[in-house]
C-alpha positions in Angstrom: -13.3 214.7 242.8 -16.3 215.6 244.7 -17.5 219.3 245.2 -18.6 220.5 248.1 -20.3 224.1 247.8 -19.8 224.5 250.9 -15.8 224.6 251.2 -13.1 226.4 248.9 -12.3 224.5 245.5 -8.5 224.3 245.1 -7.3 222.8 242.4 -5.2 225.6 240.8 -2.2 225.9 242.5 -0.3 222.6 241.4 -1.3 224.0 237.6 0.2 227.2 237.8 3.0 225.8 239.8 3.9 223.5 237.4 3.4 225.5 234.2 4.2 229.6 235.2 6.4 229.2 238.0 4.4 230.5 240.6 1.5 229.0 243.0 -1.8 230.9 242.8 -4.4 229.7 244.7 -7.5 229.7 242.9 -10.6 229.3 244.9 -14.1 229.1 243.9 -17.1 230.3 245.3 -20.4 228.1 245.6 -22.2 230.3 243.1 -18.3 229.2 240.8 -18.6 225.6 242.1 -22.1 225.4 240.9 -20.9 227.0 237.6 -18.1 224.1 237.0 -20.5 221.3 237.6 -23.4 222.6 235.6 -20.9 223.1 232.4 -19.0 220.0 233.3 -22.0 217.5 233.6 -22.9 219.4 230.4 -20.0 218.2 228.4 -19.9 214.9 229.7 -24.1 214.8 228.5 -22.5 215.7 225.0 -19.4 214.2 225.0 -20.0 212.5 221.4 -20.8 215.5 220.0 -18.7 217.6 217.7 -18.4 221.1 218.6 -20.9 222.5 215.7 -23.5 220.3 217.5 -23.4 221.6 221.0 -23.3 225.3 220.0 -25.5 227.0 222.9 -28.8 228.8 221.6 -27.9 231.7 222.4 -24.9 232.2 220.6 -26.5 231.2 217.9 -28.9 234.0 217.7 -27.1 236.3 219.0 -24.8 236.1 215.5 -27.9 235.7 213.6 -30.1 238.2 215.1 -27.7 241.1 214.8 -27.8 240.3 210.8 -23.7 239.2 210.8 -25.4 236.4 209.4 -27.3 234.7 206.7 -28.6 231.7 208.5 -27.6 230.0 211.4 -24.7 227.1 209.7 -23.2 230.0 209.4 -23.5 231.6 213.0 -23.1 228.5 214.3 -19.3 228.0 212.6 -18.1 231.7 213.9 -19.4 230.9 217.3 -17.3 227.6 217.0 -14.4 229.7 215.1 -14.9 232.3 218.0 -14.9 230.0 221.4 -11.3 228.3 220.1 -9.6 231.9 219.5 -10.9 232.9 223.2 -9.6 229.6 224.2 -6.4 229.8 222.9 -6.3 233.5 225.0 -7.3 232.0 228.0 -5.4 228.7 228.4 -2.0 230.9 227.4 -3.0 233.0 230.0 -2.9 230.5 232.7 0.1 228.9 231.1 2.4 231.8 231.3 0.6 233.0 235.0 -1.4 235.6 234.2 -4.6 236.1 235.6 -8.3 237.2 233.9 -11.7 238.0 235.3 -13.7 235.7 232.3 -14.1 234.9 229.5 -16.9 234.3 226.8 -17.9 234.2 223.1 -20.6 236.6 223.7 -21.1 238.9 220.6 -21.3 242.4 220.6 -20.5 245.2 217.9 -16.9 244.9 217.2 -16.4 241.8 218.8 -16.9 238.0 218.8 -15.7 237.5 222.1 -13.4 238.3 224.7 -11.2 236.7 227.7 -11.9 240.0 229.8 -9.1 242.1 231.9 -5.8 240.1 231.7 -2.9 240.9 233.9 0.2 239.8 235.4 1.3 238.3 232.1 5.4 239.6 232.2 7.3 239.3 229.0 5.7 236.1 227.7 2.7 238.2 227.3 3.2 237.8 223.5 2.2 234.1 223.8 -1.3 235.4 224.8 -1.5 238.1 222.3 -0.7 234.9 219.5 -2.7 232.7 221.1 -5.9 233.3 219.3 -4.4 232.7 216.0 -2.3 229.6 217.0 -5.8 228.2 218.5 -7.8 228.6 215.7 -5.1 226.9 213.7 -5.3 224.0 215.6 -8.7 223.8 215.8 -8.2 222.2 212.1 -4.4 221.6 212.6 -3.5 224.3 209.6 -0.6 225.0 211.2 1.9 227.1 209.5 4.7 224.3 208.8 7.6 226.3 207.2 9.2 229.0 208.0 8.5 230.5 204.7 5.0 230.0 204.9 5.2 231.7 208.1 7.4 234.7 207.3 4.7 235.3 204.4 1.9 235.1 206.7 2.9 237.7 209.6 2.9 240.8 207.4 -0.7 240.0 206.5 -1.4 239.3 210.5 -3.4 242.9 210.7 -7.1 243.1 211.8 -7.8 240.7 215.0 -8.7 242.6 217.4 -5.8 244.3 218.5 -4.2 241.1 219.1 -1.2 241.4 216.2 -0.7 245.1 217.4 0.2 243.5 220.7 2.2 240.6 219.7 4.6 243.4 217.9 5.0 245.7 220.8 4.6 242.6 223.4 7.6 240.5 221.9 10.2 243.5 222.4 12.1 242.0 225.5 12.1 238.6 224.6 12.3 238.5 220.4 13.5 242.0 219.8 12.7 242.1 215.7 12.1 239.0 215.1 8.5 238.0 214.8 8.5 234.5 213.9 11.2 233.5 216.3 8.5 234.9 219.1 5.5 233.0 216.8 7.9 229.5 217.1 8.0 230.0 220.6 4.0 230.6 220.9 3.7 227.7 219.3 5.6 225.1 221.3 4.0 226.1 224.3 0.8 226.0 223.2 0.6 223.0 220.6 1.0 220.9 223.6 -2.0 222.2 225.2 -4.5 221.8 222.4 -7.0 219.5 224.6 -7.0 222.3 227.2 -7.7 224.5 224.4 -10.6 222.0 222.6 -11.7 221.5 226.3 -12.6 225.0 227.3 -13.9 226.4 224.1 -16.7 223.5 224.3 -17.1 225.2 227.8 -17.4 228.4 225.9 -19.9 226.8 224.1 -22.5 225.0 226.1 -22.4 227.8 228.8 -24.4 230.8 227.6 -22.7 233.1 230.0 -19.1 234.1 230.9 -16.7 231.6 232.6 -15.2 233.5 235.6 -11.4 232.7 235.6 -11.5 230.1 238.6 -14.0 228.0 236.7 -11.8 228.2 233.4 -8.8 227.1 235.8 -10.5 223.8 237.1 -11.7 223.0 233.6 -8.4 222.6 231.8 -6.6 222.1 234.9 -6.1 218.3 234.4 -5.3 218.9 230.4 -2.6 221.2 231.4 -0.9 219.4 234.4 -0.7 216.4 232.0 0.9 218.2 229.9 3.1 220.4 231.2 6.1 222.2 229.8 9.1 221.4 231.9 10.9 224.7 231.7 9.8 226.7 228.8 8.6 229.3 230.4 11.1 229.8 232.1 14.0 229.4 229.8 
């Protein structure tokens, strides 16, 4: 599909239609038009690549410099590590029709990135609030297979950001007291999406600056409509 600077990109409303329920139209400026073809010519460039290898500079140092760490292997894996957990965030987000301003892998004290100022997310907000685990998972399909596996794991679910706080309070209305019902149900809708997922955090990682929300939408638009949920969301 051609861009034309000039005109208003809309390519979001058939995703959230199909996947949230709703029809948001998501419309991207020429500064956001310029955005998605700069990162997309990008990642066609380096489409042999694995995702180690097309780790942006500055994300690079910006793990290093701070002293987080020794060398840059190392920096290099977190910012990897980093861009699928704010991946996962972001593509759950659109998925259950909630919006964001951005979203990015920059570093910053406390923090190794962040998909900035989500709302409108209802009570499948806890899907988000997983989302960053479950992505990472996938990233090296470590997935937690059993049950018992999984009801060992949750307790020790503690430090991330604020994210396992959230899923607790978050799965109230939907999974009243039962935590890995409400992780099962992350799951299924998000294993599906794992090349929206791989897609956007090599976004994350060849742009060296945020990804307003519009751009993140027409990036994994076509992963998602392919594969959408037909009814989960709102079962």
């Amino acid at each position: 599909m051609a861009h034309h600077p000039s005109s208003l990109n809309i390519r979001g409303p058939s995703l959230l239609n199909v996947l949230g329920g709703i029809i948001v139209l998501v419309m991207l400026t020429p500064g956001q038009d310029r955005t998605l073809a700069g990162i997309s010519a990008e990642l066609g460039r380096l489409i042999r690549h694995d995702d180690e290898s097309l780790v942006h500079e500055v994300w690079i140092r910006q793990r290093y410099d701070c002293g987080c760490y020794p060398t840059f292997g190392p920096a290099r894996k977190a910012a990897v590590r980093t861009a699928w957990h704010e991946a996962g965030h972001a593509v759950a987000a659109l998925a259950t029709g909630a919006r964001f301003s951005s979203a990015s892998i920059q570093h910053s004290a406390g923090s190794e990135g962040r998909v900035h100022r989500i709302r409108g997310a209802g009570d499948t907000s806890f899907v988000i609030d997983a989302a960053g685990q479950i992505a990472e998972r996938l990233m090296g399909w470590t997935m937690l297979d059993t049950d018992g596996e999984l009801r060992r794991w949750l307790p020790t679910w503690r430090a991330d950001g604020g994210d396992a706080r959230r899923f607790r309070r978050d799965i109230a209305l939907r999974f009243p007291g039962d935590e890995a019902g409400a992780w099962r149900y992350s799951e299924a809708v998000l294993v599906p999406l794992r090349p929206a997922i791989r897609h956007l955090a090599r976004a994350l990682l060849v742009h060296p600056r945020h990804i307003p929300d519009p751009v993140v939408a027409a990036l994994v638009e076509p992963n998602l409509k392919s594969r959408a949920i037909d009814g989960m969301l709102g079962a």
